[in-house]
C-alpha positions as semicolon CSV with decimal commas, in nm:
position;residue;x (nm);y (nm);z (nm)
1;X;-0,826;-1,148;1,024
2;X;-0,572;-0,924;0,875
3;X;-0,312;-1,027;0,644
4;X;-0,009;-0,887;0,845
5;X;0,381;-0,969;0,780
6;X;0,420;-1,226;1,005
7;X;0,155;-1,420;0,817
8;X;0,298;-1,335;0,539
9;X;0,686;-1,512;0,687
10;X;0,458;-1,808;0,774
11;X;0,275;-1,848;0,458
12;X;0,642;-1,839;0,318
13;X;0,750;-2,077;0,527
14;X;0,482;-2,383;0,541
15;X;0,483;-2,360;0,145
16;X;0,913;-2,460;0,169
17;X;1,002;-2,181;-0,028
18;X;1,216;-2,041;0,239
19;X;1,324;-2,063;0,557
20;X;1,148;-1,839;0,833
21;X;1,481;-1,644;0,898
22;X;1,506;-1,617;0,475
23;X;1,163;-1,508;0,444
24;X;1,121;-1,279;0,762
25;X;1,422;-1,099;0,565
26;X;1,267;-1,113;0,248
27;X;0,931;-0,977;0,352
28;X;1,093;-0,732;0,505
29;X;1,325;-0,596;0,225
30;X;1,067;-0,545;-0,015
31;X;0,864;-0,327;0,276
32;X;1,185;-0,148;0,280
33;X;1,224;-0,116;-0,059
34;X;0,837;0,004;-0,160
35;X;0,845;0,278;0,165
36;X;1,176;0,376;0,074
37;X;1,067;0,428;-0,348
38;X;0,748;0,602;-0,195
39;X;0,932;0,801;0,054
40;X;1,099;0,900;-0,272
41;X;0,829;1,055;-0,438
42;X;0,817;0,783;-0,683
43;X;0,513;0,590;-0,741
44;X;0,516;0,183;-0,706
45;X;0,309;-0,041;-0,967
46;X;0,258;-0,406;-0,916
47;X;0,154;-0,549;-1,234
48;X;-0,195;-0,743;-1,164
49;X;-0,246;-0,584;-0,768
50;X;-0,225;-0,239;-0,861
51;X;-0,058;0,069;-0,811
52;X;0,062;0,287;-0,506
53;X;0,064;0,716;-0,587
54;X;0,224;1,006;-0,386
55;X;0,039;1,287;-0,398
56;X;0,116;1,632;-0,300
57;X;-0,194;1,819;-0,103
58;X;-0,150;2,215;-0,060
59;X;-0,188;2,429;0,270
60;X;-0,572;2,507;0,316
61;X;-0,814;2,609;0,570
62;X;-1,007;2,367;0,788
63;X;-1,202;2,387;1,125
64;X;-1,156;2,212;1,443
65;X;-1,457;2,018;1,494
66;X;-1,423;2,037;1,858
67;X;-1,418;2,411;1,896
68;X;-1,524;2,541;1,616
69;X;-1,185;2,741;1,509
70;X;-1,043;2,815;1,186
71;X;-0,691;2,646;1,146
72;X;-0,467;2,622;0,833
73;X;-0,363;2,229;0,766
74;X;0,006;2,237;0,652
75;X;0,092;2,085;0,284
76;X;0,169;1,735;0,286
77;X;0,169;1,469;0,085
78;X;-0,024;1,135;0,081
79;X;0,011;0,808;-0,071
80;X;-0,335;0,654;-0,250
81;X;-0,402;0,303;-0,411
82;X;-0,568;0,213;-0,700
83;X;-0,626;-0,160;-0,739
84;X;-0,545;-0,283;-1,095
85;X;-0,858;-0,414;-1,307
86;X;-0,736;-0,729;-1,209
87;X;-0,739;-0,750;-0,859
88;X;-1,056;-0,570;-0,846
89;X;-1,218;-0,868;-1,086
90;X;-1,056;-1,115;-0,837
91;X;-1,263;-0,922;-0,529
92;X;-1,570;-0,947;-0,718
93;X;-1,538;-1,312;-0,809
94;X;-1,622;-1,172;-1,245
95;X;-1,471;-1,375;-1,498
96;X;-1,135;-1,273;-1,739
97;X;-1,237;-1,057;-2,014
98;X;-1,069;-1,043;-2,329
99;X;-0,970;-0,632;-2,308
């Protein structure tokens, strides 16, 4: 099952840190917050989790895979995640090492 924010409000809650109204608003100010920094261009880095990148992509060319036609996909840009060294030894259940 997904962690989603209302999970995260609950999980909030039952540990009587805050209320549900105080955490439902706390959860969702720091969404606000990292889309808003993102939205910004800026990248967002949570020490130990890892670390959340806007990147530009240029126009190119691509091909419908339906038809078979050329088409030009516009510029954009993307946000990618890199999970710190940390988390990623957490997934993997491997000890600390001394770094």
């Amino acid at each position: 099952m997904p962690l989603t924010k209302a999970s995260l409000v609950q999980a909030l809650f039952e540990r009587e840190i805050l209320s549900k109204a105080e955490a439902a608003r706390a959860v969702d100010t720091v969404f606000h917050l990292l889309k808003q920094t993102l939205a910004g261009g800026e990248d967002v880095l949570i020490s130990g989790f890892g670390k959340w990148v806007v990147r530009e992509k240029k126009e190119r060319r691509g091909r419908n895979p339906q038809t078979g036609k050329d088409l030009t996909i516009n510029a954009r840009r993307v946000v990618t995640f890199r999970a710190s060294g940390v988390l990623r030894r957490h997934i993997n259940k491997e000890k600390p090492t001394l770094e």
